[in-house]
Every structure is written in C-alpha cells, then in structure tokens.
N, C-alpha and C positions, 0 to 999 in steps of 0.2 A: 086487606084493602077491598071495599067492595065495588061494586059499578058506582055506586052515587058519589063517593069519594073521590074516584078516579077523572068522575066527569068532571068535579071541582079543580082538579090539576090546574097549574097554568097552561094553557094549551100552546103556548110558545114552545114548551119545549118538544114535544110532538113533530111540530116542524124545524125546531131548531138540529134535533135530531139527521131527519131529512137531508137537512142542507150539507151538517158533518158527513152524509152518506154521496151526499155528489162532491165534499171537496176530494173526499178520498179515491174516488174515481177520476177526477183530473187529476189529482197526482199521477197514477200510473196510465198516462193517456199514451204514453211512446209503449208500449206491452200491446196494442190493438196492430199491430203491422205483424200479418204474418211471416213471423219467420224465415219459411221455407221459400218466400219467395224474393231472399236478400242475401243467403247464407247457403255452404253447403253443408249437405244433410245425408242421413243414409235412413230409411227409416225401416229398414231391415235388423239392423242391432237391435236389442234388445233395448228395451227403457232401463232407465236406471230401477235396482229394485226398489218394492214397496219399506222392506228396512230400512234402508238408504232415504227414501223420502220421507218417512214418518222419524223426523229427527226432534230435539225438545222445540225448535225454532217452528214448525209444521205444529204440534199439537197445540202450541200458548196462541199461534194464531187461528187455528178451527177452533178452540173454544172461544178463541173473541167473536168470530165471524156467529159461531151459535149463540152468545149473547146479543151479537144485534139484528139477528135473524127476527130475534123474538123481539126485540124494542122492537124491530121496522113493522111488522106487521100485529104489534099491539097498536102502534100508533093509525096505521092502515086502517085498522078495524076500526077504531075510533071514529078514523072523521068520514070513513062508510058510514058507519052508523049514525052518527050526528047530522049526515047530508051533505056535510060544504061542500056546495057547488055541485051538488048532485044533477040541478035541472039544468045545468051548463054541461054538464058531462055526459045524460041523455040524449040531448038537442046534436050534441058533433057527434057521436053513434048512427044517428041517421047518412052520415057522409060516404056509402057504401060508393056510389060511383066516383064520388071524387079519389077516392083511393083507389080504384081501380082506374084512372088517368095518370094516378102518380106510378102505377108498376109498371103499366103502358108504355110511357114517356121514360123510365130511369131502363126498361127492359132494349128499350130501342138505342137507347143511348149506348146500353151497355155494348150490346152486340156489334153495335156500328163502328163502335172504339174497338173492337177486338178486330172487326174487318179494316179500320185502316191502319192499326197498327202492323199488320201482314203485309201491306201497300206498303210501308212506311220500312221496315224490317224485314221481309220477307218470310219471318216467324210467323208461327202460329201458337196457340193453345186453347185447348178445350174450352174450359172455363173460369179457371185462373192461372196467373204466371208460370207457377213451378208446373200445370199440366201439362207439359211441350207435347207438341205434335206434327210432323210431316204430310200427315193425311191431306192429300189436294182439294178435299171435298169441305175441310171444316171452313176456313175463311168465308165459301160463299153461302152454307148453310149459316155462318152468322148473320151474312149481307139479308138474306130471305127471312130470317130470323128478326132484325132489327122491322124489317118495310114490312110483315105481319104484323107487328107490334101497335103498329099504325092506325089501326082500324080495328073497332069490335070486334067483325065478325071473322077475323083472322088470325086474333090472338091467339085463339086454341092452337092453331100452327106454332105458334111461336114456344108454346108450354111443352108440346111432343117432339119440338126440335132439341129441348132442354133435357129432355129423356132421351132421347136419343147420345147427345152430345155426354151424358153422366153414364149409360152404359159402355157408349164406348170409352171414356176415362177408363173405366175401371176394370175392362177387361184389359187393357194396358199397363194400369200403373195398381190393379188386385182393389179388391172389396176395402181394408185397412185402410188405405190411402185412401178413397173417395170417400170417409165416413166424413171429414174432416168438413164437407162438401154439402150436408145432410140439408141444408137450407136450399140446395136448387131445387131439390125433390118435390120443399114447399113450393117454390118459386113458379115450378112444372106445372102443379098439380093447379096451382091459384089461379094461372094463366089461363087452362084447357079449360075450368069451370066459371072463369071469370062473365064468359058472356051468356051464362045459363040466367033464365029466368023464373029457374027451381029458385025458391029463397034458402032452403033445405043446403041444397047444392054450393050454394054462394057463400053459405057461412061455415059451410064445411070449407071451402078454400082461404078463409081465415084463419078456422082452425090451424087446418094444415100449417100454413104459411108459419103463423106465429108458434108452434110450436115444435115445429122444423128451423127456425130461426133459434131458436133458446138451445135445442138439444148443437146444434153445430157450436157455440160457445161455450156451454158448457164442455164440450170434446175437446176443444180448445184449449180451455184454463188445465185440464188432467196433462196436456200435453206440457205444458210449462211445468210442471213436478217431473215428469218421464222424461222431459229430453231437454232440462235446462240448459246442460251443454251447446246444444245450438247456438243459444245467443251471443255465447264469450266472442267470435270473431266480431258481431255487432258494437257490443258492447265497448270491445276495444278500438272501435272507428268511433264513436259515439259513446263518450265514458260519462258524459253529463246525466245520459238518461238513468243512471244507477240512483241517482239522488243524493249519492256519499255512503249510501249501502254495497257489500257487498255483491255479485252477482247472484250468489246463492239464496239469499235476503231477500233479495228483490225481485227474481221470479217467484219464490214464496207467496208474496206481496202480490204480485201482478194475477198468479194461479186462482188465489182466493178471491181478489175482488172483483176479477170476470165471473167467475160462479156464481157470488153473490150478489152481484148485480145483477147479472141472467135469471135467477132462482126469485128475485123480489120481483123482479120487470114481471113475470109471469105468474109470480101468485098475488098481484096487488090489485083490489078488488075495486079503491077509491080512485079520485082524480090524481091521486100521488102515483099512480103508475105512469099517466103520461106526464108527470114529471121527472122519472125517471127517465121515461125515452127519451125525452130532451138534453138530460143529461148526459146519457149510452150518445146518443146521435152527436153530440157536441165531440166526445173524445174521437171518434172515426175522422171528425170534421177535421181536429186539430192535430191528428196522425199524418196528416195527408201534406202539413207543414214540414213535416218531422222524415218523412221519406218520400213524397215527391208522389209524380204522376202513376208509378204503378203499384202505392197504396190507393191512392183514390179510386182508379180501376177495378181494383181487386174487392174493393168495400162498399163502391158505389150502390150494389142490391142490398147492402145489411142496412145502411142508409136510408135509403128508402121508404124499407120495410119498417123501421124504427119513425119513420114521419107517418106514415100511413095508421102507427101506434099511437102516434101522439095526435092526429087528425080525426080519424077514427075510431080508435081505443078498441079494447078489448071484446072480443066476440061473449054473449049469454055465456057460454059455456065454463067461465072462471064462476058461475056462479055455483056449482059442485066444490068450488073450496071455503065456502062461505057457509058457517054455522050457528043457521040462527036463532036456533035452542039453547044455545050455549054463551057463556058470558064472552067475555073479549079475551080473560085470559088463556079460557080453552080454545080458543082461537090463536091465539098466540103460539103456542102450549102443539096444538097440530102442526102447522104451518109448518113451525122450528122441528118438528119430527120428519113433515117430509124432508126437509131440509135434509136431514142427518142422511137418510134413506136414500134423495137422492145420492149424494155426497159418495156414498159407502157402491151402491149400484153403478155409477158413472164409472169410479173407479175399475172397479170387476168386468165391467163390458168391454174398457180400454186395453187394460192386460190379459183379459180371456181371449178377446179377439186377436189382438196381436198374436200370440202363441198361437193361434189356431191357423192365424193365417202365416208364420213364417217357424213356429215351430222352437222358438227362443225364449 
C-alpha cells in the first residue's frame, strides 16, 4: 500500500480507532487508585518472577498492545501530516503562563490538603498516603509550601521544598520506594524554573515535567505484573471492579493499558494526544468516585499536569520522534520499536533495582 492509497482510506477509521483506544481505557478506570495507599503491602519481597508473569495470557496481550501501538501512531502520523487542526493546536502552545497558573493553583491546593489533613488527623505524610511520617517539621513546610505557591516569585520555594520533602521520603522508606514517585522530581524541577524568563529554562520544565510524569506510570503499570497480589484484599471489598475477569486477567489488562496509554500520551506528535490527556485525565477524574477523597489527593498533581497537556500540549521536543523523510509506515514501524524497547528496558530497571536495593 502506498502513501496515495493510504490517504484515500476512509479517514473514519483513524479516529474510530482512537475512540476504541479511550473506551479501553475507561474500562480499566478503577486500576488508576494506588494501591499501596488502600491495602497492605511489604514491598521488600520479591516480585512475582519474570516466568511467572510472562504466562500465554501476558504474551497474546503484548502482541495486541504492539499491534495497536502501530495502528495508534500510523493514524497519529497521518493526521500530523495532513494538518487537522494543526493551526488550533499551534495557537494553545502559546499557553505557557496559563499552565503555569494551573501547577501554581493544583500545587497550593495540594500542600494545603496535606497541612489540614494533619489538623484534621494529626497525621502526616510526605507526599503521598502510604509515605507516613512523624517528622514535626513536614506539616508546616507544606503550609509554607502551599502560601509559596501563591505568587511567582516564590514558587521556586515551593519546587525545593518538593526536593527536600522526596529526599527525605527516601532516605526513609530507600530509593525503590520513591521511584514510584519519579513525577515530584518533574513537579520540583517545573516549579524552581517556572518563573525564569530563560525560555531555554521554561521549556526545559516542560520537558522534565511531562516526561517524569510518563516514566512514574509506566513504573506503575510493571508494578501491576510484580505484585498483583496486592489487589486480592481490594478486589474482595470491591469484586465489581474485575469486570467478571479473573484477578489475574485483569491486572494483566489494567498493566498494559497504563503503559500504553503513557507510551502513546508521549509519543503523539498530532492533536490526538491532547485527546488522549482528556481521556488519561477523565479516568483519575472517575477513580476518585470509586475510592473517595484520598484518591483524589494522591492524584490531584497527575491531574493537573494531564490538563496542562491537554491546554498546552506538548513541548518542540516530541519533534525528535517525528520522521519526516520517511513514509507514515516507517513511522509507525519506529514508534512500535520504541515501544518494544521501552517495554523490555522498564522491565530490567524495575527488577534490577529491586535486587539491588533489597537483594531478592
């Protein structure tokens, strides 16, 4: 088939496509509630092994997911290349301040919920549920952390309190445990450079942001293979969220279409990624139905950062995945290779480190 061919398609299905790829994601919208911050957990065992998780049920669904790796971003490139809506997707690129109001505003909110939850409980945590902490000093550096958030020229305070507040996680609860976390890093980094007037500098905290956002779910989804077991106590408070699949089935299910969604969100070059975000953004939305106020809390920044996606879109720098010497299929044809690469690499990082950090 050639390009001229291709272009004749009916272009229905392109987006028809698409849409199969957000209902598939509302399907598994109860899999976005972390775990660890509902159930108990040891995360010093060993994961399940790799034998063990590459079962026939594991392989018939990576080859599905690499088959629509390759539809999603044939279609991608297409209507990049075609334009739709290109000078509409230009025009919201300009929205750099506005999105820096929105991390502002959700960073302020966050911290201020975590300082009156302390009021409210006398608990604390770093910077999510399961991070528990006693330390007298966290509760008010989130208070000084939210009233930074407030004002331009204090936000960089608020990004090094976030450094602060993830080294000391982790010299607590080890390196393993805060990877899970990889998105404050962005969150830090996006905050300190936020009120630079380097434009260098500002789109470097895009960078960062969104792609410290993608690597913490994809660490995610490998967790749902390694320690499916966590969810049975859930699962048996809440038997609907299986769908009439097994437990096994359905973390499978839930593993792959956070990667895959995470892996498209970041390599979609057209307006079809901030439909994506809308999509990713909508499942957090309808989790927060599903477990209550300290899902919403805990998700409130990926949120965000997923609007700020869909308001602002993607930084220049997706354009290094964009080959445009090359037809749509060899386009396709890469993508669906990182794809694999990442896939194979995520893995090896999750149980490298593990071992290295507990020796199991």
């Amino acid at each position: 088939m050639n390009f001229q061919t291709f272009q004749n398609l009916n272009k229905r299905k392109a987006f028809q496509f698409l849409a199969f790829v957000c209902f598939l994601a509302l399907c598994t919208v109860t899999v976005q509630a972390h775990v660890k911050w509902f159930v108990e957990y040891d995360i010093t065992k060993p994961p399940t092994s790799i034998g063990e998780v590459l079962d026939g049920t594991f392989v018939k669904m990576f080859l599905a997911s690499v088959a629509a790796c390759y539809l999603f971003f044939l279609a991608d490139r297409f209507i990049y290349e075609e334009g739709y809506l290109a000078e509409f997707d230009k025009k919201l690129r300009l929205f750099d301040n506005l999105a820096s109001y929105i991390m502002r505003a959700a960073a302020s909110v966050f911290f201020f919920a975590l300082f009156i939850w302390y009021l409210n409980f006398g608990a604390s945590f770093y910077l999510t549920p399961e991070l528990k902490t006693t330390a007298g000093y966290v509760p008010w550096l989130h208070l000084v952390m939210a009233l930074c958030a407030l004002t331009r020229r204090t936000t960089p305070l608020t990004g090094i309190g976030i450094f602060i507040l993830y080294i000391a996680a982790g010299v607590n609860y080890g390196l393993f445990h805060v990877l899970d976390y990889m998105i404050f890093l962005g969150i830090g980094y996006y905050l300190t450079v936020s009120s630079s007037k380097n434009k260098n500098l500002l789109k470097s905290g895009f960078v960062v942001l969104f792609a410290s956002t993608g690597l913490t779910l994809i660490w995610a989804s490998v967790e749902k293979f390694a320690y499916a077991d966590w969810t049975v106590p859930l699962f048996d408070e809440k038997p609907h969220m299986l769908m009439g699949m097994n437990p096994s089935t359905f973390m499978k299910l839930s593993g792959f279409m956070e990667f895959f969604i995470t892996f498209i969100l970041l390599g979609a070059v057209s307006v079809v990624g901030r439909l994506v975000a809308l999509g990713f953004m909508s499942i957090f939305v309808l989790a927060v139905f599903e477990f209550g106020m300290v899902d919403a809390l805990g998700h409130l920044m990926i949120v965000a950062i997923l609007f700020v996606l869909i308001v602002r879109g993607p930084t220049d720098a997706r354009e290094m995945l964009v080959l445009r010497d090359k037809s749509l299929f060899t386009e396709a044809y890469f993508m669906t290779g990182l794809y694999f690469l990442a896939f194979v690499m995520i893995f090896i990082l999750y149980y490298g480190i593990h071992h290295m950090s507990y020796g199991l």
